[in-house]
N, C-alpha and C positions, 0 to 999 in steps of 0.2 A: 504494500500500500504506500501511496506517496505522501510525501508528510509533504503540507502547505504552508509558510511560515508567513507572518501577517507584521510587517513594521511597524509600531505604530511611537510618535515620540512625545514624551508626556508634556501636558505645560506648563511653563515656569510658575502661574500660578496658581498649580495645584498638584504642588507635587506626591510622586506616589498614587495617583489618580489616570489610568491609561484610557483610550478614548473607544467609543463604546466597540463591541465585535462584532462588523458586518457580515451577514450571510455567506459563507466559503462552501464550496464543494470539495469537497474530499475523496476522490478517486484515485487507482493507479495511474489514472494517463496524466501526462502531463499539464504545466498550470497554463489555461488556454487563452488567448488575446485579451485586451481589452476590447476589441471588437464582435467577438466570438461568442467575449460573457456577456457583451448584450443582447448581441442575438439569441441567445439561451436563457435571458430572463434571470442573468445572475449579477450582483450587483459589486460592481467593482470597487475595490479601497479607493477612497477620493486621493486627489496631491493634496495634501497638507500645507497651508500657506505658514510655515514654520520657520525660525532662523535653524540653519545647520548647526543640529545637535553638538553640544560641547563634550559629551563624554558616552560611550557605549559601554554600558555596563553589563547586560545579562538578557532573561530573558523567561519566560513560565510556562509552562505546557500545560494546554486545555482539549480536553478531549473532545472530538466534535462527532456527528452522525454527516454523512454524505449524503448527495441526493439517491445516491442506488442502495441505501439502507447500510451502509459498511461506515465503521467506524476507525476512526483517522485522529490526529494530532495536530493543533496547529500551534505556531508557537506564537506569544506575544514579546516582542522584543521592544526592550525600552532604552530611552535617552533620554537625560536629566541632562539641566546646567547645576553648576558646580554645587549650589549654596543646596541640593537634594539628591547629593550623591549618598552621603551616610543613610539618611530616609531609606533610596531605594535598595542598599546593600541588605540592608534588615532586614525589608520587606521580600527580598527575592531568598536569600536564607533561610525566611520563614516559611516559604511558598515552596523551596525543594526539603519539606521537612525531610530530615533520615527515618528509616522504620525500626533501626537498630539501636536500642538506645546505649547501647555500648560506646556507642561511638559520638554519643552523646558527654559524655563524663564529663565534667570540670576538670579539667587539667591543666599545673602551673606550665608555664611556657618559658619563665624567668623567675629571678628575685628581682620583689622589690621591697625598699625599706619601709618597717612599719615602727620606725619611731621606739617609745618603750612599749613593755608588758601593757601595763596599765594603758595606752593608749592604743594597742590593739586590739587588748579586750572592748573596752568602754566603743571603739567605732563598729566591732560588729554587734555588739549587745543593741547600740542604737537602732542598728540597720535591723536585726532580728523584731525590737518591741515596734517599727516602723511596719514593716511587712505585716505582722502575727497581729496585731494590736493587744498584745497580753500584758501583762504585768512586769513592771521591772525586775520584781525576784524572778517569775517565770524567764522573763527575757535572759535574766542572767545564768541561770542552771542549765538553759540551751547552748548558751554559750560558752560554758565552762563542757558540758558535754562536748560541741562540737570541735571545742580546741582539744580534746585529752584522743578525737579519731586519729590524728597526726601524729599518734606516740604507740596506738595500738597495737604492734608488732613489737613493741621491746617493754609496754606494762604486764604487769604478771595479769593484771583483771580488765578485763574492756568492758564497762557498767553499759547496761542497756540503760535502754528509753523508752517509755511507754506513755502514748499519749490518748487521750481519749478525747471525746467530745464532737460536735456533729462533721457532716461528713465534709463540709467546706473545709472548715476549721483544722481539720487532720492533712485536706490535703495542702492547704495553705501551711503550716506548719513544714510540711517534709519537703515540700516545695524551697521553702527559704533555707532548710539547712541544708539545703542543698548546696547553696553556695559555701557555704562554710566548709563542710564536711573535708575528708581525706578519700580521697577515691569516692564520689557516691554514687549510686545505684538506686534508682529510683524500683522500687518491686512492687507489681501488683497479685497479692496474697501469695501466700509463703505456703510450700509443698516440698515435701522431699525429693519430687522431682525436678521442680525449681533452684532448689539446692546442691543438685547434681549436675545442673548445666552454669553454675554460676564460674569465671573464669578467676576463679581463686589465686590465681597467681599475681593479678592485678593488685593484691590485699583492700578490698571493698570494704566499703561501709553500705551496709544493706539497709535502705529505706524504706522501711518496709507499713505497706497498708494493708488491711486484713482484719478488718473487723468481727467475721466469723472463724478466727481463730480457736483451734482446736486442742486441747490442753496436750496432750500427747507432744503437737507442734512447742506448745509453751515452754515446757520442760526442754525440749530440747536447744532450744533459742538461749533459755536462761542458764542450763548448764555449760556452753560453748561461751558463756563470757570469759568462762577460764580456759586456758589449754588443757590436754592428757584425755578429756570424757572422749571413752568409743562410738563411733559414730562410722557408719559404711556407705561409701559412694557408687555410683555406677553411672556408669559412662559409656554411651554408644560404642557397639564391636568392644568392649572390655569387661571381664569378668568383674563382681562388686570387690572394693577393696579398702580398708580400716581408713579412715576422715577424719580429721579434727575440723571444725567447724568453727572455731574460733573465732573471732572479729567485732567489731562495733556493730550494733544496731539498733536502730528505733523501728518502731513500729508502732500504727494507728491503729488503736482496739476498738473506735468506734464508742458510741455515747455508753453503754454497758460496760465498766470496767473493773468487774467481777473476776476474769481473766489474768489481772495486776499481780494478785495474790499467787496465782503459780509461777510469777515471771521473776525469779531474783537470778541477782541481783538488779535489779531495773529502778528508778528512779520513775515516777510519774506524774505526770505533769497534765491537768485537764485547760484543755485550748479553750475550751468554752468563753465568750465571753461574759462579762457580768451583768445581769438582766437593769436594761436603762441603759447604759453604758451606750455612747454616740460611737458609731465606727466611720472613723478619716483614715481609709483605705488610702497607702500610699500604693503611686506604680511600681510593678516588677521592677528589680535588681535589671539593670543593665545585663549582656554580656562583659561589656568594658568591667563593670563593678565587679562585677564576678570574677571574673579574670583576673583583676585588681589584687582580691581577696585571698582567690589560692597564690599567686604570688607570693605576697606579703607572707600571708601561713607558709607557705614550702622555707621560706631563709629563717620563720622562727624555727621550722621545724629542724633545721639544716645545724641552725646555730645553738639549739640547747638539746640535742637527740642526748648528747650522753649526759651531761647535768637530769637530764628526764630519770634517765636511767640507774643512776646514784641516788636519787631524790630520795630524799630519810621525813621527809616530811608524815609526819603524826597526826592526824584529830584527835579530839577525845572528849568526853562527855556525849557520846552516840551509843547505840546500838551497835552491837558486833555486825551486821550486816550493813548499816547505812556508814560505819567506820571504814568498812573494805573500800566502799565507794568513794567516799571522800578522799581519802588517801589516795585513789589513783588518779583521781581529779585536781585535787590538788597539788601533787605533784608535778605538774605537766603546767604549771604557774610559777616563773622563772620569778627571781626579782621582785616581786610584790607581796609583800607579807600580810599588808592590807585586803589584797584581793584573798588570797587564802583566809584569812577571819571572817571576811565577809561569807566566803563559800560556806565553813562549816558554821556559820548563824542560819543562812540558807536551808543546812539541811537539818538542823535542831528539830524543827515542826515535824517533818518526817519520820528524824528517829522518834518522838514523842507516839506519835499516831501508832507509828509500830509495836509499838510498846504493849501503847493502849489496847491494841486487835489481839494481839496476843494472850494478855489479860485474860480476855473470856474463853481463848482457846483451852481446853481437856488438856493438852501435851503442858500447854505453859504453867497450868493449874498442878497439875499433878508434879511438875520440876520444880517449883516453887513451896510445894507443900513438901516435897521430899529435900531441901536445902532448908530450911524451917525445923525438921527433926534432925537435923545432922547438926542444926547449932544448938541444939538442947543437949549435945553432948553425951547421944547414945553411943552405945557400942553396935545395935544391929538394928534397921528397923523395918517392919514389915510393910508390903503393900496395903495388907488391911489397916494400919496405920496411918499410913498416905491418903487413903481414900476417906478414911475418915476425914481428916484434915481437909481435904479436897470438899471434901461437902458440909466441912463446917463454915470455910471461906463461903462455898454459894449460897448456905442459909444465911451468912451476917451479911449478905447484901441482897437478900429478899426473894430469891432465888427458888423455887420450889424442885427444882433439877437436882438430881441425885445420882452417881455413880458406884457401880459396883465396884470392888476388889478387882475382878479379872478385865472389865474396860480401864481403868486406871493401869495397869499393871501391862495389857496391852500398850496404853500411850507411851508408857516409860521406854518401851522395848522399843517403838518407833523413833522414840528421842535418843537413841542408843545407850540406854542404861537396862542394860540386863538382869533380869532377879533369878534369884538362886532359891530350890528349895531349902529353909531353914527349920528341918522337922517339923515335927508335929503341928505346929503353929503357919506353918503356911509356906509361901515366898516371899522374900526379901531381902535384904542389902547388910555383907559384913562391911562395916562401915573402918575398915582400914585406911592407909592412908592414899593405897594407889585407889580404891574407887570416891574416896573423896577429893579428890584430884578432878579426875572425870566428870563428880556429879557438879563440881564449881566450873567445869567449863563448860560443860553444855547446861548449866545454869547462866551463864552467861551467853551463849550463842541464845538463849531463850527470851535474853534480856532480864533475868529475873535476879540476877544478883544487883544491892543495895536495896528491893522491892521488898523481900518478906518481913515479916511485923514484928518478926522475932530481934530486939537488941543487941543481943548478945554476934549479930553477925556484924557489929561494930570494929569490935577490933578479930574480926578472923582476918588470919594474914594470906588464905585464900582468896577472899572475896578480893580483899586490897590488889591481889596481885592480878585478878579477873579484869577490874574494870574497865 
């Protein structure tokens, strides 16, 4: 089939506006007179009383139907003066969109200078609460996120991100850290076969949407914040073979964010805005800004990869879980000591709420009641013990829910503290010094050490050395 191409050159006063498309026929045989096309009742591109065009730039292909029912191509070629050359580059750019978004990625092209810490954080925090129109804390834990993707390969923990709230808002969100991000990848819902075409080699940050996310998926997402968990790939023409799955990611849970709870370590953050609240929707991010940005990120990343990598940086006064997170987040904050305070005031709220959920959990009840008789300074104490305890806690806060011996005694098993037949009297814990060791750390991974009512855990040199 012959392909027809159609000149047409835009005008200065309206640029990026090309002028309407005349009637074409689209046939194999060649393009016939202007004589011919009248005799045939087809109407020919007029002469355009135009100055000669100052710049040829490109051009967009529209598919057209012929008069013999066959379907052809024509192209619209364009010519700007100068002051709407940038205009039509964008617009022709956006018009051969790619279908591969690999090829999409943000990627640095250069360094460029980004001044200090603090003023590279504070320009994309801005840019973030700009785009998202979220909160300043919010603004700032995305941006603390999206600077620690740059370090991902040499932190021990790559903390997720989990966001929720309606379906703009999420994709608005993944959208802007987009530009931020370390390699990012924009994913429309996450499958293990997904996972197995991803080009891992690239080291991605998977941006992930997926709001009917499947808990099975969860666990796996949340366990691969760390290295070592087994995980198996399969690959076109290759038999399946053992994966770590490692890497930064976020993901949109969608306005339901019941899913949070299987996702550690993940940080979550609800996009939602706040009901009243006026939204002054700025424009997309530039390419140029963007481009900008990974710059700027590639020479921080360049210039503190091994200070990241020493980083001794500590929280403290968190939860054993929102503590992993901070640390690897805040280590990845060169130079600002400030910004690092600010982060873990940041995630306080979090580790608090954590806490708090916990509290009404069986497992945290039952590691809390069993840390509680261990500082009454028994030598052994039973699960029927603990459960008692366990349900005296729920009746003093009004509680009519009661547990037996063998579901308490179950929770403990799941919290990995294992009971031992102790005769006659049942199962329960010789309270030596190596399982009171154990029951102070996964008292603590529970959050429950400093928590029970009991005094006397004032001065154990356990707890102290827990917190």
């Amino acid at each position: 089939m012959q392909e027809e191409t159609i000149d047409h050159t835009l005008s200065p006063e309206e640029p990026g506006t090309p002028e309407p498309i005349l009637p074409v026929n689209v046939t194999s045989k060649p393009a016939a007179s202007e004589d011919e096309a009248n005799a045939q009742g087809r109407v020919p591109c007029p002469s355009l009383e135009r100055p000669e065009p100052v710049k040829q730039l490109g051009r967009i292909e529209e598919s057209v139907r012929g008069e013999d029912g066959a379907f052809g191509t024509v192209h619209i070629q364009f010519s700007v003066r100068p002051e709407s050359v940038t205009l039509l580059q964008e617009m022709i750019a956006r018009g051969e969109y790619a279908r591969d978004p690999w090829k999409q990625i943000p990627f640095p092209t250069e360094t460029n200078s980004y001044g200090t810490t603090t003023e590279l954080i504070t320009s994309i925090k801005q840019a973030i609460a700009e785009q998202t129109q979220l909160s300043e804390e919010n603004s700032s834990l995305l941006t603390y996120w999206a600077l620690s993707t740059w370090f991902q390969d040499i932190l021990p923990l790559a903390p997720g991100l989990a966001i929720s709230g309606s379906a703009h808002e999420g994709d608005v969100a993944l959208r802007t850290l987009r530009a931020f991000c370390y390699h990012p990848v924009l994913v429309a819902g996450i499958t293990n076969a997904i996972l197995n075409d991803v080009r891992w080699e690239r080291k991605p940050t998977l941006l992930i949407s997926d709001p009917n996310l499947v808990k099975r998926m969860a666990v796996l997402l949340g366990s691969s914040t760390r290295r070592g968990y087994l995980a198996f790939r399969k690959v076109a023409g290759c038999p399946a073979f053992s994966f770590d799955y490692y890497c930064s990611k976020a993901i949109f849970l969608g306005e339901d964010s019941r899913m949070v709870s299987a996702m550690q370590p993940f940080l979550h953050i609800n996009a939602s805005l706040a009901p009243g609240v006026e939204l002054h929707p700025a424009p997309p991010l530039s390419e140029k800004m963007t481009q900008n940005f990974q710059n700027q990120l590639l020479l921080y990343r360049a210039t503190n990869l091994l200070h990241v990598y020493q980083a001794e940086f500590k929280a403290s006064g968190l939860s054993s879980e929102v503590t992993s997170i901070a640390n690897a987040l805040g280590g990845c904050i060169v130079d600002a000591p400030a910004l690092q305070a600010e982060l873990v005031s940041l995630l306080t709220p979090y580790s608090r709420q954590q806490i708090e959920e916990r509290l009404d959990d069986l497992g945290t009840l039952a590691v809390g009641a069993a840390l509680s008789l261990c500082h009454q300074g028994k030598v052994q104490i039973l699960v029927g013990e603990i459960a008692a305890e366990v349900n005296r806690v729920l009746k003093g806060r009004g509680e009519r829910l009661q547990f037996s011996p063998e579901k308490v005694g179950h929770s403990l098993k799941k919290a990995g503290l294992l009971s031992r037949r102790m005769g006659a009297a049942g199962n329960g814990f010789q309270l030596d010094n190596a399982t009171q060791v154990l029951l102070h750390k996964v008292a603590a991974a529970y959050g429950c050490v400093g928590l029970t009512e009991n005094n006397q855990n004032l001065h154990c040199q356990l707890c102290n050395k827990n917190k």
